[in-house]
N, C-alpha and C positions, 0 to 999 in steps of 0.2 A: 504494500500500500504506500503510495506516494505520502497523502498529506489529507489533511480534514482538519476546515478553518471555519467560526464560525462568527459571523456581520450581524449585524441589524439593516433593514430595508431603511433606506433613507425617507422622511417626508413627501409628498402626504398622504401615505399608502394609512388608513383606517380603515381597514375591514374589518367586520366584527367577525368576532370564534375565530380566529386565525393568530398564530403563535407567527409573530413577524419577525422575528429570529429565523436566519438561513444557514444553513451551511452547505460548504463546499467540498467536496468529496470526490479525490481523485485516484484511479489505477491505472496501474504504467501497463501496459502493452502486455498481453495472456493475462494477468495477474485475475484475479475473480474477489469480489466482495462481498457486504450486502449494509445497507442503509436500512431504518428502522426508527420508528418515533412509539410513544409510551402509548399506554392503553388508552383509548379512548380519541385519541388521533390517529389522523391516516397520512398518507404521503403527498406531499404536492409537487411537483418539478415544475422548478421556476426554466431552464435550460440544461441542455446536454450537450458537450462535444467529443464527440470523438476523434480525433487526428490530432493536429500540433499545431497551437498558435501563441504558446509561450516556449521559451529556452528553458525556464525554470521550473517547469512541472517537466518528474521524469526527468533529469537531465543527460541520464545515461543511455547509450547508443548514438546512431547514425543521424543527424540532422541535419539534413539539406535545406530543407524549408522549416518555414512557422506558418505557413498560410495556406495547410488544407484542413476541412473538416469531412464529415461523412454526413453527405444530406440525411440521411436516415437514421443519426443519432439523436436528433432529440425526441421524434413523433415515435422511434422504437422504446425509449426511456420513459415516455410517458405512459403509452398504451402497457406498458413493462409494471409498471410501478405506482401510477396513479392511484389513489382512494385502498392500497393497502396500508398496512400496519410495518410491513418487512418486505424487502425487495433485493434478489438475488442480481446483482450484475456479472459480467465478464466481459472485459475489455478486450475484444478479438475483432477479427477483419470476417472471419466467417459468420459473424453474427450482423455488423455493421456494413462490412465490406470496407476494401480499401483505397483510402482517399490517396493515399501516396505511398504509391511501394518503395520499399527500399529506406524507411524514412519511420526512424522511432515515435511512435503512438502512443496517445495517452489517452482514459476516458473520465471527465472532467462532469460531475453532475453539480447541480444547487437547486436544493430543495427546501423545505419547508414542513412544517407538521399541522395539518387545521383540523377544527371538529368539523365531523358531520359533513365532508365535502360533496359536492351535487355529483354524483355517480350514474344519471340516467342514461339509461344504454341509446347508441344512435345508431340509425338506418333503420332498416328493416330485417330481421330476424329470416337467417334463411336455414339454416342445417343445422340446430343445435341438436346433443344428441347427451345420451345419461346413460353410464353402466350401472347395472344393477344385476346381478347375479343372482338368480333365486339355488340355484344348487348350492353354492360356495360364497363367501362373502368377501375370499380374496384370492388374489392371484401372488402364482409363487414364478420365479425366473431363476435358470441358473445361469447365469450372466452373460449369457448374448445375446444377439439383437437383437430386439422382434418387435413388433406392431400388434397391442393390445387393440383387441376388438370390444365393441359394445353389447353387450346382450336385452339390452331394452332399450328402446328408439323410442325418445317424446315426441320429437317431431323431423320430419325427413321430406323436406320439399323438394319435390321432383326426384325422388330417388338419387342425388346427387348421392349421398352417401352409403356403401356396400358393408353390410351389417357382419358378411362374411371375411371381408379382408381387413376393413379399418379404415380403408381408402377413401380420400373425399373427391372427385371430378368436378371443376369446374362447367359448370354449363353456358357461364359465358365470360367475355372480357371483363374485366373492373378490379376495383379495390375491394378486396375481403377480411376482415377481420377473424381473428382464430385463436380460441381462450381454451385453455387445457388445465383440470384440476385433478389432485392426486392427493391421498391419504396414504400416509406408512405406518405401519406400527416401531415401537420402541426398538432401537438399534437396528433398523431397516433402512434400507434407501431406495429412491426411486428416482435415479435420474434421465432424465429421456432428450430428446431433440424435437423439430418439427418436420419435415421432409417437402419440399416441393422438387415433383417427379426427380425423388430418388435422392437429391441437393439437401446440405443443411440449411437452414434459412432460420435458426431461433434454435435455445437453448432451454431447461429447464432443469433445475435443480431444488431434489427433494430428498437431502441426506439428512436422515433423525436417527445418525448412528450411534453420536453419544450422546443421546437423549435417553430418560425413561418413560415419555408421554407419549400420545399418539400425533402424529405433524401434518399438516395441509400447507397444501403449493400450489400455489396459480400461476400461469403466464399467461399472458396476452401477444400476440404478432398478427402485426399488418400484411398481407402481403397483397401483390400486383401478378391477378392470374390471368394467364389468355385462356380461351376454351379446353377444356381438354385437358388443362394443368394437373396433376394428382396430387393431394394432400394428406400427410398422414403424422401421424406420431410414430419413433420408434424410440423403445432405451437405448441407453448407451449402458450404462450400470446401473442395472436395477436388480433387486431380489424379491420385494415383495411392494405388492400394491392393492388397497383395502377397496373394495367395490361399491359397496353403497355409496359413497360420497363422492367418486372421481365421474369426473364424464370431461366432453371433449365436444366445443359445442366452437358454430362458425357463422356466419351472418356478410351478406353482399352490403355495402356503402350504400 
């Protein structure tokens, strides 16, 4: 971890329910975090960068430039992390993509803690989907890769989604949104990816190995599909995953 500094917003920011104290919170290049405000507040992201536009964050490696970002680092930080409690980052090109190869990275948040922030969901609801197991209440992995399927479908417009592979098919062009929740039990994990046809495109991590409680993990990802595109979850290291409460739900802009 770089560095974690924390300001007061300048005049004449008076919003009410809102802790106007920010901080800054940076990961140098692979590095993985996570940001977190107390009970009863959620996360706000005031901005996100990710590439290089100081010397002095990160100073170490290659620096050619200061002047790339990743357009996709803040709108991924927000939909990432907004109106939770706790939000897992990783500072990678595979997640963000990269603005300047060859050229030492950094991923630079500044957030905020508020009550009660306005969380109503946008667009229109197109694929959301809910496992529920009635035989079993979880799923067990012995640590490669797979693509957890759903066994009970709330809703599934136009069959876009195949209840037998996991797979979501685009049906047409646009922006889609795609939220994935996971329950583990104590000293389990469950960490997975997102897959567009086959590609990582989003991360997800849900280690409650040295925990003794039972842990929930959400992520959020935007992504930009042509027709035809395939969406899925697969682990990367997971061993067990609690079924009633996980599902894996997606919605067209």
């Amino acid at each position: 971890m770089c560095c974690v500094r924390e300001s007061v917003l300048e005049p004449p920011w008076t919003i009410p329910d809102v802790n106007i104290r920010y901080q800054t919170f940076a990961l140098c290049d692979g590095q993985r975090g996570l940001i977190g405000c107390e009970n009863g507040t959620k996360i706000q992201i005031l901005s996100a960068i990710y590439g290089r536009t100081d010397e002095n964050v990160c100073p170490t490696g290659k620096i050619k430039t200061r002047t790339c970002r990743s357009k996709m680092s803040e709108i991924k930080t927000k939909w990432n992390c907004n109106g939770y409690r706790m939000c897992h980052l990783h500072a990678a090109d595979q997640y963000f993509g990269d603005p300047c190869p060859n050229n030492s990275k950094y991923l630079e948040v500044k957030y905020r803690c508020i009550k009660d922030p306005n969380n109503n969901s946008k667009g229109t609801q197109y694929a959301p989907s809910q496992t529920i197991s009635k035989s079993r209440n979880f799923y067990q992995f012995r640590g490669r890769e797979s693509t957890p399927t759903l066994k009970k479908i709330l809703f599934n417009h136009g069959n876009a989604y195949n209840q037998h592979t996991g797979v979501f098919t685009a049906p047409s062009d646009g922006l889609y949104v795609f939220t994935w929740s996971s329950v583990v039990a104590p000293k389990k994990l469950f960490d997975s990816e997102i897959l567009v046809n086959g590609q990582r495109n989003g991360l997800g991590n849900c280690n409650n190995v040295l925990s003794q409680g039972y842990e929930n993990c959400s992520n959020t990802v935007p992504l930009l599909l042509k027709v035809g595109d395939k969406v899925n979850i697969r682990t990367t290291s997971a061993d067990y995953l609690h079924g009633i409460w996980t599902s894996f739900k997606g919605w067209k802009v």
